[in-house]
N, C-alpha and C positions, 0 to 999 in steps of 0.2 A: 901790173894793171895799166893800160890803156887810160890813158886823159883826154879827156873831151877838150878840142879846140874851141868849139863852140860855146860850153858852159860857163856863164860868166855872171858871177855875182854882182847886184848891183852893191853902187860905194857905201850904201848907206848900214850892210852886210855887218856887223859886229859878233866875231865868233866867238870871245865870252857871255857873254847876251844870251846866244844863240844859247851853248852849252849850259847856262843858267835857267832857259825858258825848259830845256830837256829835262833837267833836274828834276824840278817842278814838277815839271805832266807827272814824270817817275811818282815823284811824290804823293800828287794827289790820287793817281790811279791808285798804289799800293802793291802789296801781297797779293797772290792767287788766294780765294778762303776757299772753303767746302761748298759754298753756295758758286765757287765759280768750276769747279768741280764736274757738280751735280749739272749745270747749265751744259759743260762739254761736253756730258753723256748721252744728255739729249737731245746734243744735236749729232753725236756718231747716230745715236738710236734713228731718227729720221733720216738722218740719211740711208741707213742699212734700209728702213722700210720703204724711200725712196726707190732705191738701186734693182732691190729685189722685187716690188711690186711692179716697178717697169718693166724688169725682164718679163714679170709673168703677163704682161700687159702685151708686151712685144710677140711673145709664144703664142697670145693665144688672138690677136687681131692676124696673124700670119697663117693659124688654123682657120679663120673665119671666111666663108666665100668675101670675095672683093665685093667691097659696099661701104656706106656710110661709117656702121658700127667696126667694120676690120680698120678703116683712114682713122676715127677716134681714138681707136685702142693702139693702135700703133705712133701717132699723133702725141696721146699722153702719153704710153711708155716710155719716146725715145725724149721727151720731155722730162719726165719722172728722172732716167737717169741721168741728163743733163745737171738737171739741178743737184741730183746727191753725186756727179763727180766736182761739181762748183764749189759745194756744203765740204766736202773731203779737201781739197786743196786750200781753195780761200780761206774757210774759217778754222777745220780743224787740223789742217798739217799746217797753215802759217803759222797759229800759236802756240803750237806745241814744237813745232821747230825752231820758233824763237828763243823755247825755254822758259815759258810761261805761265809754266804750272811745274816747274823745278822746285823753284823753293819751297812749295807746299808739299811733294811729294818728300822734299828734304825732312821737315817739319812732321809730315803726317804722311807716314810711309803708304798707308790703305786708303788712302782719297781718290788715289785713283788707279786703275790698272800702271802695272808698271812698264810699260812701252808706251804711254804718253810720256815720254821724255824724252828731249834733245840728244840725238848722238844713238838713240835705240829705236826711236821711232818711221818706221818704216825701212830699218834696215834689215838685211838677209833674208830670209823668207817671209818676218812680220810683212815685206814691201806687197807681198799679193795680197795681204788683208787689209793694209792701212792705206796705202799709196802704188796703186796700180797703174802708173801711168807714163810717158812716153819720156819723161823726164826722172834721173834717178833724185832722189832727195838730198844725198849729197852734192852734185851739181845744183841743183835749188839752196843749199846752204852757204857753198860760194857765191851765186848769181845772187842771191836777193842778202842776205845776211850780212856778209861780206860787201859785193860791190858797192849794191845799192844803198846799203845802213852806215856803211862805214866809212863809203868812199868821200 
């Protein structure tokens, strides 16, 4: 790994402190429950209706003569799926690639589908359903996991 010349913590820096204030957070956040579960299904669920309402939005402002209503429709579609490929990365491969909802699947095998977990998610063919994108998920686990969390 690469060390930044540049990154320079100020003196005031205390990395027991530091590692003490992480505990914490750890602490107060907690366990994944079933109520946090239910919260990531619906946000796959909006984004699925996201993704696929904009394709159909895309389809059919592309069949509509050139006008107001076809710039709308196409306008919001490619909107629509903007936002459910942001919803997929951002919020539900960042926490579930972090392992997030591990311990609860540990715990409570049926809480949630079992490819919301770290090390299965978005891998082999699940990657066309979960994470279809220009970046494979294991390079995102070194890059952000790794570099960035741990470095």
């Amino acid at each position: 790994m690469c060390k930044s010349e540049t990154y320079v913590l100020d003196a005031s820096f205390n990395p027991e402190e530091f590692v003490e204030d992480i505990k914490k957070a750890k602490a107060a956040v907690g366990e994944a429950t079933h109520e946090d579960a239910q919260h990531l299904q619906r946000f796959v669920f909006i984004s699925q209706v996201l993704l696929y309402g904009g394709h159909v939005l895309l389809l059919t402002g592309a069949a509509l003569p050139f006008g107001a209503g076809a710039l709308l429709s196409l306008s919001a579609g490619a909107l629509m799926i903007a936002y459910a490929r942001c919803m997929k990365w951002a919020i539900i491969g960042h926490h579930v690639s972090h392992g997030g909802y591990d311990s609860l699947q540990k715990k409570h095998p049926d809480a949630l589908p079992k490819h919301y977990k770290r090390g299965v998610f978005a891998i082999g063919f699940r990657r066309f359903f979960d994470w279809l994108d220009w970046m494979l998920p294991q390079a995102w686990d070194v890059e952000h996991n790794k570099a960035h969390h741990y470095y």
